[in-house]
Each structure stands twice: as structure tokens, then as C-alpha cells.
N, C-alpha and C positions, 0 to 999 in steps of 0.2 A: 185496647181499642185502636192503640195506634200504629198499630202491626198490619190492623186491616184496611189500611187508606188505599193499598191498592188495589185491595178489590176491586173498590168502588169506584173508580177513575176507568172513566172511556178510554179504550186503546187507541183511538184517532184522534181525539181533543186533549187528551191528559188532566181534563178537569173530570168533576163529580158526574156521573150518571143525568142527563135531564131527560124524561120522560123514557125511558130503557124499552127497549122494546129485543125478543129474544129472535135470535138466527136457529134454524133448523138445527145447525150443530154446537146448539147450546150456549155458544157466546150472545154476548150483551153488548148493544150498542145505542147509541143520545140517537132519536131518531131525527133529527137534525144532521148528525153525522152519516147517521146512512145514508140518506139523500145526498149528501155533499159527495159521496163516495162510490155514488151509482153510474154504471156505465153502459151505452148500448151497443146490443150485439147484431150481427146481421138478420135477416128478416128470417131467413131459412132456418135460423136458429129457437124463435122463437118459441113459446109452448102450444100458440095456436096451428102455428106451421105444423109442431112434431103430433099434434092431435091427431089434426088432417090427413099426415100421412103414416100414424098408428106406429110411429114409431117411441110415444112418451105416454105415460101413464099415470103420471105424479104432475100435480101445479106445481111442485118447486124442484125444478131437473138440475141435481147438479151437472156441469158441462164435462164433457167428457173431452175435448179436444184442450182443453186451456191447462192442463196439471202436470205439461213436460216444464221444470225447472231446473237448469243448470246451476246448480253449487259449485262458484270457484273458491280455491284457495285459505284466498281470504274475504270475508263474508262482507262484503262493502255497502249492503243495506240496499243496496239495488235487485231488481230480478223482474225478468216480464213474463208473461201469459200470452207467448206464441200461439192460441187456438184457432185463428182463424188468418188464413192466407191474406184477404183482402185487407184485413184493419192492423196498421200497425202496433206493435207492442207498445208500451205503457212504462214508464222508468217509475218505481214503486219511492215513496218516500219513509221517511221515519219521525212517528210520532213523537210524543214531547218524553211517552215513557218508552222506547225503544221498540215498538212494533210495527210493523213495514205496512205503509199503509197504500195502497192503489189507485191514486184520483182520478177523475170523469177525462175522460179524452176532451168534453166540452164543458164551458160552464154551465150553470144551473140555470134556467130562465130566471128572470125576475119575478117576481109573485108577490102579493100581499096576503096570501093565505099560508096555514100552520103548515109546519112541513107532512103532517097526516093529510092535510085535506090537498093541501098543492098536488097540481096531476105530474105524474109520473111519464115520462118521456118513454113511449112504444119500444119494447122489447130492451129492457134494460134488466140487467143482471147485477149485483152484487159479490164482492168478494169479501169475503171472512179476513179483516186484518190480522188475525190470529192462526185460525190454523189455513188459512188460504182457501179453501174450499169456494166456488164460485156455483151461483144459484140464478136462475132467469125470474123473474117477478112474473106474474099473473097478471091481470085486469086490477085483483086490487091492491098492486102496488106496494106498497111498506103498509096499508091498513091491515093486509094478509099477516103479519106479525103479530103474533101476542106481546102486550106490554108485561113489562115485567113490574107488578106494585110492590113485592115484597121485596126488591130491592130500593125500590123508593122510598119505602117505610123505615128500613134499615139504615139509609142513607140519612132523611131528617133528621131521624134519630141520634146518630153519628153526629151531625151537624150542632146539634140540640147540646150533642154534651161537650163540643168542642170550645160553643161559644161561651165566653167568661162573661162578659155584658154585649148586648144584642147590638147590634153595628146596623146601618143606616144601609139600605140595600141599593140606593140612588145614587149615594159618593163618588164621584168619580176617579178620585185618586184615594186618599187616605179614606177610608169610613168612618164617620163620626159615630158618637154612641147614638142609637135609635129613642126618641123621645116619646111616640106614637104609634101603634102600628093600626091600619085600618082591617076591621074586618071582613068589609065584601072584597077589599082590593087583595086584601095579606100581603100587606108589605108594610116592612118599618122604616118610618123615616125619621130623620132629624130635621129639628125647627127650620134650619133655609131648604132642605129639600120638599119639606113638607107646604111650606109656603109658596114654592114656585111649583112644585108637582101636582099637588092636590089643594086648591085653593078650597074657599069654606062656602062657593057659591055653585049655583045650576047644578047640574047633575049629584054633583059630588059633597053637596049640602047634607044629601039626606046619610052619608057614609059614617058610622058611628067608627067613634076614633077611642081607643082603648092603651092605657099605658103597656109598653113591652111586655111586661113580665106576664097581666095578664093576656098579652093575648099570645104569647107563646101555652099558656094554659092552653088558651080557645082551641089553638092549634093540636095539643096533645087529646085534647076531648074531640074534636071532628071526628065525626062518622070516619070510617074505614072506605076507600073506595075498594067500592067493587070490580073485579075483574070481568069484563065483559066477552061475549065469543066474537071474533074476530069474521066470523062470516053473518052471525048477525048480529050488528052490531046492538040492537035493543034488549038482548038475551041474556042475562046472566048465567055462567057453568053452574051447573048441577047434578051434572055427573063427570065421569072417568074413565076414558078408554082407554083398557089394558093394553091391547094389542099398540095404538097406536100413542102409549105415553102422553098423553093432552087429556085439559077436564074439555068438554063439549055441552051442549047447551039440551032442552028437549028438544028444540026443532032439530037440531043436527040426527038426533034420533028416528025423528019423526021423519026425515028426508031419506032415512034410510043409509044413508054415509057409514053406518058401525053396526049395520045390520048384522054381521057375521061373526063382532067382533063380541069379547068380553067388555060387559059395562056393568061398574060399583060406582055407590054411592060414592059421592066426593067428597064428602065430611068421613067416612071411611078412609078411604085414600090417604086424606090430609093426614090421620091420627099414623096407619099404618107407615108411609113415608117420613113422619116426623119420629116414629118408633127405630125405623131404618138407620135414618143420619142419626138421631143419638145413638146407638149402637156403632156405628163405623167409627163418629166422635169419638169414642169411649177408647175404640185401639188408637186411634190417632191420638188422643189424649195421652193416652201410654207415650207412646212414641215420643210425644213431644216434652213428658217429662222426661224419659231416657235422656232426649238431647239435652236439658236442663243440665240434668246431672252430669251428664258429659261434659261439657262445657263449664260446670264449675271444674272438674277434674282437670281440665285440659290446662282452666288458670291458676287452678292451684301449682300445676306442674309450673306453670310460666316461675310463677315466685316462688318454685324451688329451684329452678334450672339457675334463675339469678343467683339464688343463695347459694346454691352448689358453685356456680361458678367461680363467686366472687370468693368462697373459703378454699379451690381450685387452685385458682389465679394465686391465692397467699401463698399456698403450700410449696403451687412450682415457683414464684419467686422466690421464695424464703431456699428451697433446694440450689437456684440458681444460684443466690448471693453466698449460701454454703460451698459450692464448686469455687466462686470468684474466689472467697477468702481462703480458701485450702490453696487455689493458684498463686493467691498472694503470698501468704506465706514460702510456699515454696519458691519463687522469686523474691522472698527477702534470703530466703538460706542459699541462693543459687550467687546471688549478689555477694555475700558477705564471703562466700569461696574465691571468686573474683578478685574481691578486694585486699583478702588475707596473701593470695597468688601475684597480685600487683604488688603490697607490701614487702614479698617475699622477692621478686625480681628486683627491686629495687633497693633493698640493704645489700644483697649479694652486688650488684653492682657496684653501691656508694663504696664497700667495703675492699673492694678488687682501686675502686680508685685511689683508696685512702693509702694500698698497700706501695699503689703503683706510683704516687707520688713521693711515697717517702725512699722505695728506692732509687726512682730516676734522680732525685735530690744526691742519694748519696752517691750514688754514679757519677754524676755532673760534679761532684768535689773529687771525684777519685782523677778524673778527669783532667781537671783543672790543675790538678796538684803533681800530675803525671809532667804534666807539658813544664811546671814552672823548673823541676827538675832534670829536665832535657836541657832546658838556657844552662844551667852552670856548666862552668868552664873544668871544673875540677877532675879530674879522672878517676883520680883514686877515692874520693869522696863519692861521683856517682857508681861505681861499681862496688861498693859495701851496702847500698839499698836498691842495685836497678834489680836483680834476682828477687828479692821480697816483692816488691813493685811490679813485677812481669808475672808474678804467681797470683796474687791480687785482680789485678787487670783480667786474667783469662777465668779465674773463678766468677768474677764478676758478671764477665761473658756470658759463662755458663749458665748460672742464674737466671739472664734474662732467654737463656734459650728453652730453659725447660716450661712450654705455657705459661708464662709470664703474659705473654701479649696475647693470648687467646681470652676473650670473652667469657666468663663463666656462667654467663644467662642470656638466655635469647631475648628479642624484646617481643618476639609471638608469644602468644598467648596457648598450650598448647591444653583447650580446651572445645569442645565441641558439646553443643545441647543438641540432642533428640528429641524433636518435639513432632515427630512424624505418627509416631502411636496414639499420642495426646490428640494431638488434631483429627486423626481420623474417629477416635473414640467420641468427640467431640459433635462431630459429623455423623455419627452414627447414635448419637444420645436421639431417644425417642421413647414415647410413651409405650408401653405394656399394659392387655388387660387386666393378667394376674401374673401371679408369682407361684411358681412351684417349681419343686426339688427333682422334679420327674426327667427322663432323658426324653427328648424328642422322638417320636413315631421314625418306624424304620420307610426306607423310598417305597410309593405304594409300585405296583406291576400293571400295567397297561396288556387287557385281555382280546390277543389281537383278534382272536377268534369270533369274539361278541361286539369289534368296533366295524362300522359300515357306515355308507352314505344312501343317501335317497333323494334325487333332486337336487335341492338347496339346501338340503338337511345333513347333520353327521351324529352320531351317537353314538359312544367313546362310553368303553367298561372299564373298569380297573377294580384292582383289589390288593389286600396287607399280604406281604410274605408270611409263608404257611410257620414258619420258625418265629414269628414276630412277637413279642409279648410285653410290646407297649403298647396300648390299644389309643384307637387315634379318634378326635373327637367328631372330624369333619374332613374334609377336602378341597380344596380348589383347585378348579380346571381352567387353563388359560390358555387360547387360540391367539397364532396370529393375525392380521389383515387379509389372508390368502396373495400378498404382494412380497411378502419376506420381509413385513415392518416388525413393529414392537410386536410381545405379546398382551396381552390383556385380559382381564377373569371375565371368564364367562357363566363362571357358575360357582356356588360357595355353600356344601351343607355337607349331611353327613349319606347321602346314598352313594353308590361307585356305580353308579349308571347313569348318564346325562344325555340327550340330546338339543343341539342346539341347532335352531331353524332361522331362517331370513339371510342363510349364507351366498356367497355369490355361487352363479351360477359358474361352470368352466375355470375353476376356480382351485389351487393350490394351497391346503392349510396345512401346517404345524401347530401338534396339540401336544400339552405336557400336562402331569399332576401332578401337587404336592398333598401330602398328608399334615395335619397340626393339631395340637394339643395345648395344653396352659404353658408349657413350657418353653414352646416354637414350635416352630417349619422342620419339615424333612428334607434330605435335598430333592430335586424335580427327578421323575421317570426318565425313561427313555423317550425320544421325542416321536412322535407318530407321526408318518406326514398322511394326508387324508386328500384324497380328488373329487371335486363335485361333479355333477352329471352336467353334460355340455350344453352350453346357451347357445342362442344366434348371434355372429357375430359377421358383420357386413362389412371387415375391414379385410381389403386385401392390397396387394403390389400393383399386381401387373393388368388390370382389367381398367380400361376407360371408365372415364365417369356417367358419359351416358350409357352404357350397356345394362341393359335389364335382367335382373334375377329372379331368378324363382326362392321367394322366402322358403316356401315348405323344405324345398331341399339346404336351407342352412338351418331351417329352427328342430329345435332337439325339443318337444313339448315335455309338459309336468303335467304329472297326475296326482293331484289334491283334494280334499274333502274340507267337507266346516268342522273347524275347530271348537269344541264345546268348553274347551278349558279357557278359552280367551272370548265366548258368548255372554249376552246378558240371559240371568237366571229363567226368563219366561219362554225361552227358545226352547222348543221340540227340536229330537232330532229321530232321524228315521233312515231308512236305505242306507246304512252305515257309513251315518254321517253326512249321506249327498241328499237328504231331503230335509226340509224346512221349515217347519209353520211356528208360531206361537202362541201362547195359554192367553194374552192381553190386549186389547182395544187399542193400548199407546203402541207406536211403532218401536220396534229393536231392533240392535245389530249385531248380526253375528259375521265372524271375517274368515277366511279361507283359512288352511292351517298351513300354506307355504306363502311366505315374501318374495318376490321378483325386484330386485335392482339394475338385471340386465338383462339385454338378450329382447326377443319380440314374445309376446306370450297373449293368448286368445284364449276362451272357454264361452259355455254360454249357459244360458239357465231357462228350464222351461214354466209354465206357470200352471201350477195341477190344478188346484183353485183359486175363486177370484171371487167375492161373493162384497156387493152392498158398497160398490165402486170405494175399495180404499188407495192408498197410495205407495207403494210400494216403489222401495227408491233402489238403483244398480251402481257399481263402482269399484272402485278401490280403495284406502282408507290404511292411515298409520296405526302401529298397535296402540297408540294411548287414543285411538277413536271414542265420542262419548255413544256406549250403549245404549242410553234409555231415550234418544231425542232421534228425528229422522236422520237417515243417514244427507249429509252436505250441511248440517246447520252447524256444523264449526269448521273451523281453519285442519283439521285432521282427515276430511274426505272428500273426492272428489266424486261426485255421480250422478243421475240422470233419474229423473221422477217422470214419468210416463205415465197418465192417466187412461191412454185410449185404449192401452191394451185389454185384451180377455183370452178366456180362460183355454190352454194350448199357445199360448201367443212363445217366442220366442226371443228372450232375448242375448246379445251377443255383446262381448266385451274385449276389447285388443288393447292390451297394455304396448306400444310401441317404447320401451327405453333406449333404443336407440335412436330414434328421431324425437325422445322425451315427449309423446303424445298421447291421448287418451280415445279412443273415439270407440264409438257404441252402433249397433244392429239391432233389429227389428223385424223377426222373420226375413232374416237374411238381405236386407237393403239396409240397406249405410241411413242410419238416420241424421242427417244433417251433416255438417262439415263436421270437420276435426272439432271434438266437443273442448280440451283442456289442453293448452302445451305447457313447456316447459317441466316437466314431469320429472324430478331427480329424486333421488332417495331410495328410502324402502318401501315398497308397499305392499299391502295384503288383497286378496277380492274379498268386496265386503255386500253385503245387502241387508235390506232393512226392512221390515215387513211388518202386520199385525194377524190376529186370528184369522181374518176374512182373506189372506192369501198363505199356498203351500207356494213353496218353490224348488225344484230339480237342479243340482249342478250335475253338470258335464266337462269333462276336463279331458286333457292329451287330444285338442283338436286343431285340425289347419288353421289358419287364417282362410279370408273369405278370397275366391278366386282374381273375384276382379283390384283386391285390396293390393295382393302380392304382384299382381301383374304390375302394377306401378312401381314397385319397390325400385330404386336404380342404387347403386354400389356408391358410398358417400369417398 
């Protein structure tokens, strides 16, 4: 039940329903609120005026001048009802649950009467806070509405089961619980509200006062009200007009008003209609357990993804802290080399020193003992030992000449780690889907003979070497920026024919493909370079800035069709591909099958049919546009709703991306200023329509004469 609380909430107040009263096009409104939200239009507009001059047929005309809406960008909850020259536009606001709602250019008079019987201010119209639709009132005013009781019943009801103990309906802040409730009055009050609201004297003596609980009985046993006809108000329906979907009264009959039409019993109706919606229930019911299921699916997935993650997460750490300890290791054994190689420089040295000391020792005595034998005096004595002593002395020499004093170790270290393979391996550690023994797919061929462009578009064949006998699982194709930047995938599966559209126009691309399987990538093709068809481009040297050009002769037009593969499913398509209509009541969008990011670019669209004034929206629009809602109601399109048009009418659209501007035509006259600036990106032409309009494109056309005459060289 508490899924349906929005139903029940007025779109202009955001509280419950109070006395609902229904609009032509099937929404529901407090009729308190429609009055707050009723606005007058000029006298000429009138239904008495359009009588008189046989131009209106129907008491509730929607307006044909007021349903051009501009959708910027971004959707700021603003928008007005340009339809009439003289009366300014209206800044629409937003109710408490998000629907744009349109207040009175003036306030309401004062009144002490219900907002039914209170008069209605001469020639005022209403607009629909929902689907916008605007209606001029009659003579009888909001009484011309049928109430809606069975949402009232629905709603108590609602109410009945929400309340846990019945709350005091008088409280002005908190509600106290209800002690009393009166039955002529039906209201519950608690003791001090009841004491100052409904005292026990005069009128209100004779008022029988009943505990809550039963008189929320009372409440559930009252009569049913009856719906009464709206033209007489003393009449209760008792029949059902087929043609015109409303129950009607006998005098409606009697008056002749459905003379022509199909009339059944309305106790029929009711069972057949109520056979209806359960039967729609019944697949919506489907539906909405499907969703059920889905949505356990979708959580069971949540609390698999975590469990998968987190036994993920273990595995690649547990691999990581295996890599760490494999590196450690191997920098303990890389170390302990080191230290063996330091230990080893450093005995061969101590040992060279140990050597070198013990003979400069006996040196320094050979020395010493040379010289003390020079001092004697004696001749004959030093010449029986100077010959041993001079043999001695130059051996000795000798000794120290053969590398003796040469160093037998370096103190470098003559050592070197490579750790340039490690590191990149390192850098190149990354996850795989699978594993397998297989060699990689051989480079696929690039089939220049089936690669072409078209506009914006390019579509690029390849295929396996005829010798090839690893068979490959897929491909990816990857285009540059058409600037000579990165490449980037444009495309990932298993066909060898692609085209890829929303390319720049005058535009330079390099295209490559790889081939892959479980095991990797192949190396890339040969590179293809590819030229798009030429855009308008307003950039020159040598021409002044005010000198005037003629567009047509720098724009290169496109010839384009609707795209069915990026349509919503109820789009018809017809004239292959350039005509339009759809199978559904709700509006849809279908988007051209080329993008425009530069260059000037114009087409137009004609209107075959036009039946039972709907609204049919023009523009342009990104490919993630939403399909099933009119085209401008999100931040993905910009475009232009035109109500006045009919059937042959013309409309015209100029994407200017080089002055970044949007503006629109109407049988060939500029409607309004520049509709949208600032325009960058990609965009598609988009339109948005229901069964009651066909529509015609037209494409590869000038811009409009007097547009281009302006153009000046930026």
C-alpha cells in the first residue's frame, strides 16, 4: 500500500487528493488546486469568441498557440507558454513532488464560497501540471469537470489503514489521539479541541458524539456517494458513451448530445472495464514479479561479488606476498654473495699486509746492519763480507720489484645487478582472463577493397590469413582522434566488418586491427588511413572579418536517414528509413543515423500527418537520449515543441557548430531568435512523435537564403 502514496498526492500541493476532480486528459487534480492554477487568456481566445466565429467546436479547446517549449540543456524546472503576443510568459514553478506547475499571472479574488461554487474569472484556461496540455474553461467553469469519487474512496481507505490510533483532526501542531468524533460534523477531536471547537450548547447540542473507533465504522457503512453528471448537476449517470468515453446522465440523452453515438448500460461498462484492467493487471503483474525476481538476482549477485571479491582480494595478495618472499629470498642469497666477496677482498688484503710487513721488517734489518758495517775501519775485515752483503742487498731489491707493492685486490666491487627484466616484468604483471597452451591468432588483413567512408562514417573489413590455422576468437578495431593523437577501441567482437559513425567531418583517421584468443593479441594490421567527407569550415587567412560569405558554397551537406537500430521499439519506419510514425499514444524518439560535431548542417522535415492536436517535438539529441519521454525532458536534447503546426507544415533545423548554435524554421521563416547556444559535442537529429503524427526527413539541403547572407568569416 505504500508503494501507492504517489498516486494519490496532487501534483501541485503534494498532499492527498481533496475532492479530485478529472482534466480532459485524464489527470487528477484538489480542485482547490485547479483554481489556484487557473489563468486568463485574451478575449479573442475565448470559446464564446471561437463559437461566433466557427472556428471551435468542442467546450474544452485545447490551445493551439501556447505548446512551443524550448528544452535547454539542463532542465531547470523553469519553462513558459509563449501563445499569445500581448500577455507575457509565466516562469512555471515546482511542486513539493517535482512537477512544473504554472500559477495565475493574478491572484485569486477573495471569496467565502467553495472553490466549485466560487465564480471563475471570464475566459480562463488551465494547464495540465503534468503533461502540460492547456484547455480554456466554459461558462461552467471547474463545475465542467467530473469529480473523481473512486479516487476518494481509495484514498480514505488508504488513510483508514495507515492510521494506527485516530489523531485529532484540529491539532495544530502535533495531533493528539481523537477522543470523540461527531457525526454530522465528521471530525475527530480530542478533549481541549473538542471543548473550544464544538462546545455542548446551541446548534451544536443536538450533534451526537460517538467514540473514534466507532465512528470510523459509521464512516465505512455511509452510503457510497454518488457520481453526479456534470451538466446536470441533479442527475445521476446511468449510462456510457462509447464514442465519447464518459458515463452521461438520461437527460444528456434526451438533449440529444449522443444522439449518433454508441450508448450501454453503465453497470455493463463498469463490470466490462473492471474485466479490462484486471486482465492488463494480470501482465503487469507478471511484469512486476519478473522485476521481483530480478532484483533478488541482482542482490544475490551484490553478495556474491563481495564474496568473490574478498576470496579475490586473498588470493592476489597471498600471490603478491609469494612474489615479495621469492624477492626476499633472493636478496638474502644476492647479499650473502656480497658478503662472501667482501670477506674475500679483505683476507687477500690483511694477508698481502701481513706479508708485506714481515719483509719490510727484514729489509729495515738488512738495512741497518749494511750501514753499521760501512762505519768499520777495518779493510781486510769488511772485504771478506761486503761481496755476500752486495749479493744480499740487490736480491733483496729484487724481491721487492717483482709486485710486491702492487695491490692484489681492488676495493671495487666488481659486481653488477640487473634488475632491468625484473622491473619491467613487474610493470607488466597484470591479470588474464584465461590461461591456455595455444599460440596467438596470426595479424588479421585489412580488405581495402570493402573499407569506404560516407559522410561521417567509415567501415573497415578485414579478415584471417588464408594459411592461418589458429582460429581467432574476436577482434578489436582501434581509430585515432582524426588529429594524429592516441588510438583507441572502437569496436570489440567477433565480425571483420564494422562501421563506426559520429566521426568528424573533413577529418583524417588511422585505423588498425588486432586479432585475440585465450591466449593473447596478435600483432596490429597494417595501418589504414581513412578521409571523411568535407565539412564547412569558415576559417581562413586573408579575408577581413566583415566580408560576407556565402555558406552554401563552403558547406559540403550530408545525406542521412533514421536510424532504427538506435530507435525506441514502437517507431515505424517507411521511405527507407526517411519516414516516421509510431504504434503508441506516449511520445518516442527516434535519432538520425549520422552525428555532426562540425561544419554548419541543416535538413528539414515535413508533417504527413497530424491528427487530434499531439505534440510532436524537433532537435537534436546525444546518443544516450531517453527514448520513451518527449524529446527536451532531459539534459541529452535540445529541441523545439510547436503546437500550431498542421498537417504539410514544414519544419527546419540548422545545426550551426561553428558559431555553437541551434535555431529552427517553420515553413521557411526563422521562428524566433537563435533557439540554443553554446552547442559542443556530438550530436544526432532527433524527433519525437506519437501515432497521431507521420513525419518526412529531408536531408543534403542549403541553409535558408537570408540565414547565409549573414554568415561573416570569424
Amino acid at each position: 500500500m505504500e508503494e501507492m502514496e504517489e498516486e494519490l498526492k496532487c501534483p501541485v500541493c503534494g498532499s492527498f487528493y481533496r475532492e479530485p476532480i478529472i482534466l480532459p486528459c485524464s489527470h487528477n487534480l484538489c480542485q482547490a488546486c485547479a483554481r489556484n492554477i487557473l489563468v486568463q487568456t485574451p478575449e479573442s481566445e475565448s470559446p464564446q469568441s471561437r463559437r461566433a466565429s466557427g472556428s471551435g467546436v468542442s467546450d474544452y479547446d485545447y490551445l493551439d498557440l501556447d505548446k512551443m517549449s524550448l528544452y535547454s540543456e539542463a532542465d531547470s524546472g523553469y519553462g513558459s507558454y509563449g501563445g499569445f503576443a500581448s500577455a507575457p510568459t509565466t516562469p512555471c514553478q515546482k511542486s513539493p513532488n517535482g512537477v512544473r506547475v504554472f500559477p495565475p499571472a493574478m491572484p485569486p479574488p477573495a471569496t467565502h464560497l467553495s472553490p466549485a461554487l466560487a465564480p471563475v474569472p471570464r475566459n480562463s484556461c488551465i494547464t495540465c501540471p503534468q503533461c502540460h496540455r492547456s484547455l480554456i474553461l466554459d461558462d461552467r467553469g471547474l463545475r465542467g469537470f467530473p469529480k473523481n469519487r473512486v479516487l476518494e474512496g481509495v484514498i480514505d481507505r488508504y488513510q483508514q489503514s495507515k492510521a494506527a490510533a485516530l489523531k485529532c483532526q484540529l491539532c495544530e501542531k502535533a495531533p493528539k489521539e481523537a477522543t470523540v468524533m461527531c457525526e454530522q460534523c465528521d471530525v475527530f477531536y480530542c478533549d481541549p479541541c473538542r471543548l473550544r471547537c464544538h462546545p455542548p450548547r446551541g446548534p451544536l447540542a443536538k450533534h451526537r458524539l460517538v467514540p473514534p473507533a466507532q465512528g470510523r465504522v459509521s464512516r465505512r457503512l455511509s452510503p457510497r456517494k454518488v457520481s453526479t453528471c456534470t451538466d446536470h448537476e441533479l442527475e445521476n449517470h446511468s449510462m456510457y458513451c462509447v464514442q465519447c468515453k464518459m458515463p452521461v446522465c438520461y437527460q444528456c440523452l434526451e438533449e440529444g448530445k449522443h444522439s449518433s453515438h454508441e450508448v450501454k448500460a453503465l453497470g455493463a461498462m463498469w463490470k466490462l472495464h473492471k474485466s479490462q484492467l484486471s486482465q492488463a493487471l494480470n501482465g503487469l503483474s507478471d511484469r512486476a514479479k519478473e522485476a521481483k525476481e530480478f532484483l533478488v538476482q541482482l542482490r544475490n549477485m551484490v553478495q556474491q561479488i563481495q564474496e568473490n571479491s574478498v576470496e579475490f582480494e586473498a588470493c592476489l595478495v597471498a600471490q603478491c606476498d609469494a612474489l615479495i618472499d621469492a624477492l626476499n629470498r633472493r636478496k638474502a642469497q644476492l647479499l650473502a654473495r656480497v658478503n662472501k666477496e667482501h670477506e674475500h677482498k679483505l683476507k687477500v688484503v690483511r694477508d698481502q699486509i701481513s706479508h708485506c710487513t714481515v719483509k719490510l721488517r727484514q729489509t729495515t734489518g738488512l738495512m741497518e746492519y749494511c750501514l753499521e758495517v760501512i762505519k768499520e775501519n777495518d779493510p781486510s775485515g769488511f772485504l771478506q763480507i761486503s761481496d755476500a752483503l752486495i749479493r744480499r742487498v740487490h736480491l733483496t731489491e729484487d724481491q721487492w720489484g717483482k709486485g710486491t707493492l702492487t695491490p692484489r685486490m681492488t676495493t671495487d666491487f666488481d659486481l653488477s645487478l640487473d634488475n632491468s627484466p625484473l622491473l619491467q616484468s613487474i610493470h607488466q604483471l597484470d591479470f588474464v582472463q584465461m590461461k591456455a597452451s595455444s599460440p596467438v591468432p596470426a595479424t588479421p588483413i585489412l580488405q581495402l577493397e570493402e573499407c569506404c567512408t560516407h559522410n561521417n562514417s567509415a567501415t573497415l573489413s578485414w579478415k584471417q590469413p588464408p594459411l592461418s590455422t589458429v582460429p581467432a576468437e574476436g577482434y578489436i578495431l582501434e581509430l585515432d582522434d582524426g588529429s594524429g593523437g592516441q588510438f583507441r577501441e572502437v569496436y570489440v567482437g567477433k565480425e571483420t566488418m564494422c562501421t563506426v559513425d559520429g566521426l568528424h567531418f573533413n577529418s583524417t583517421y588511422n585505423a588498425r586491427v588486432k586479432a585475440f584468443n585465450k591466449t593473447g593479441v596478435s600483432p596490429y594490421s597494417k595501418t589504414l588511413v581513412l578521409q571523411t567527407s568535407e565539412g564547412c569550415n569558415f576559417e581562413t587567412q586573408s579575408a577581413p572579418y566583415s566580408q560576407l560569405v556565402d555558406i552554401k558554397k563552403l558547406l559540403a551537406v550530408a545525406w542521412f536517414a533514421f536510424d532504427p537500430g538506435s530507435a525506441h521499439s514502437d517507431i515505424i519506419f517507411s521511405n527507407d528509413n526517411l519516414t516516421v510514425t509510431c504504434s503508441s499514444y506516449d511520445d518516442r524518439v527516434v535519432l538520425g543515423k549520422t552525428g555532426f560535431s562540425k561544419g554548419v548542417h541543416y535538413w528539414e522535415l515535413t508533417i504527413d500527418r497530424y491528427d487530434n492536436h499531439p505534440d510532436p517535438a524537433f532537435g537534436v539529441a546525444r546518443m544516450d537520449v531517453m527514448k520513451d519521454v518527449m524529446l527536451g525532458k532531459d539534459d541529452k536534447a535540445w529541441a523545439i515543441t510547436e503546437g500550431g503546426i498542421t498537417k504539410g507544415a514544414t519544419i527546419g533545423v540548422l545545426l550551426d557548430l561553428n558559431r555553437k548554435t541551434l535555431t529552427f524554421f517553420i515553413n521557411d521563416g526563422q521562428q524566433g531568435p537563435i533557439a540554443f547556444e553554446n552547442m559542443e559535442g556530438l550530436f544526432f537529429p532527433a524527433v519525437s512523435l506519437n501515432r497521431n503524427v507521420q513525419v518526412t526527413l529531408h536531408t543534403g539541403l542549403p541553409v535558408p537564403d537570408f540565414y547565409s547572407s549573414r554568415a561573416s568569416i570569424a
